[in-house]
N, C-alpha and C positions, 0 to 999 in steps of 0.2 A: 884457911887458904884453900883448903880443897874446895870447901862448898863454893866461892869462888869461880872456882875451873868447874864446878858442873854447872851452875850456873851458865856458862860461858860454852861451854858444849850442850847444852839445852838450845840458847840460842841459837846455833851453826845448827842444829836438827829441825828450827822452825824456820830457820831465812828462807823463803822460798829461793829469792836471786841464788844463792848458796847450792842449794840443792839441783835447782837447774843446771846448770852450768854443770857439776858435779854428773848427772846424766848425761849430758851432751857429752862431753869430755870420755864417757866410757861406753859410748854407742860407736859400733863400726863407721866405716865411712861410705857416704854414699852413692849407690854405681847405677847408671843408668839403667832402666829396668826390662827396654824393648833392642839390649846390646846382644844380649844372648837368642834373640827372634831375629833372626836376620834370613829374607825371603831369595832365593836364587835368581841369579839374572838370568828374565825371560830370553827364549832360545826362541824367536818369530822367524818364519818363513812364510813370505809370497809366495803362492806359485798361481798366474791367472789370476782369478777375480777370487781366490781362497786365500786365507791365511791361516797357519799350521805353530801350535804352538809344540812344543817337542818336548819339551820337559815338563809337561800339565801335570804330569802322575807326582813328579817328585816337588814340583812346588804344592800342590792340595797336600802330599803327605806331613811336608813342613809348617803346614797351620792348620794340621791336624781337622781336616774336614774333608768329607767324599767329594772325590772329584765330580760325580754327576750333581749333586750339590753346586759347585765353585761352576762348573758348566751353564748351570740355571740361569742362574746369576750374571752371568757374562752377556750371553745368548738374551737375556733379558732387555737389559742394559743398550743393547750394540744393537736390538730390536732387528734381528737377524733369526738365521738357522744355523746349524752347525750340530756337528757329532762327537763322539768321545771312541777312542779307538783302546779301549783295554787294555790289549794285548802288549801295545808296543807304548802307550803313555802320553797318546798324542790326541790334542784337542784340533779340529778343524773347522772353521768357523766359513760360511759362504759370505766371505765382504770381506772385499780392502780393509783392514784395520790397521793401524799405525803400530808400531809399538810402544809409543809414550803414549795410545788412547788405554793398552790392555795395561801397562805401569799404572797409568791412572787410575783404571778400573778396578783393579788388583789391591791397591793400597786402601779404596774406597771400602772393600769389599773388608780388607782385614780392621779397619777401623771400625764398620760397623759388625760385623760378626764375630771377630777373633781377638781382638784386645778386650779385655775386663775393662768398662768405663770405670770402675771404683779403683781399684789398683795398679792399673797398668799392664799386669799380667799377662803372658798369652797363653797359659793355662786353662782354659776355657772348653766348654763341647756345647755344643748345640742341644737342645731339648724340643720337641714339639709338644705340647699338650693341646690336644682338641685342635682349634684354627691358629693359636698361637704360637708364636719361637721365641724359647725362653733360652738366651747366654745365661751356664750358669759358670763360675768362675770355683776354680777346684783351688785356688791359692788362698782366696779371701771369704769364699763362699756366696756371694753376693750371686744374685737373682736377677738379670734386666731383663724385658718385654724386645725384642727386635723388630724390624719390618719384616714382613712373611716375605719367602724365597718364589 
């Protein structure tokens, strides 16, 4: 009888369905990944034919990238001029800009430079080698090529 029941627990060891199921069942459960990345609502100010972002410092801080960076970028984009005030954290841009163009802009920016394309992670830093910007992703390790800034 015994050989039997090993027999019988051989099989339950080689059922793949079995086995499956058996790891899904003691894997945690799963939480979205970009829950814990959540970017602060932009602080825009008009004044004149400038627009002033006021909390520039502390949103670059939260996707971890220099603000003269995230500036480029923007200024690029909105194919304008504009300055970055240090001291006090404020971006100033010469041109009417909306604030659903810089949200736009902003989400654009952290999809291409700040989210790891392989895991969703926003664990990430920037690298330049030579002419190149390489996302390297410190969750997954994963290596992508970017568009130069």
């Amino acid at each position: 009888m015994s050989e039997a029941r090993g027999s019988e627990a051989l099989k339950l060891i080689y059922d793949y369905d079995y086995l499956l199921q058996r790891l899904y069942s003691r894997l945690p459960a799963r939480t979205a990944k970009a829950s814990r990345f959540e970017l602060p609502k932009l602080m825009v100010e008009r004044i004149g034919t400038k627009t002033m972002i006021r909390n520039f410092k502390q949103l670059s801080s939260v996707m971890r990238r220099e603000p003269r960076l995230v500036m480029r970028y923007l200024l690029k984009e909105l194919g304008t001029s504009g300055n970055y005030d240090e001291e006090n954290g404020i971006l100033v841009i010469n041109a009417k800009v909306s604030s659903t163009t810089l949200g736009n802009l902003i989400q654009r920016f952290v999809k291409t430079y700040v989210i790891c394309p392989t895991c969703g992670a926003p664990d990430t830093k920037l690298e330049r080698r030579g002419k190149a910007w390489i996302l390297i992703c410190e969750a997954c390790g994963a290596e992508q090529p970017v568009p130069p800034l």
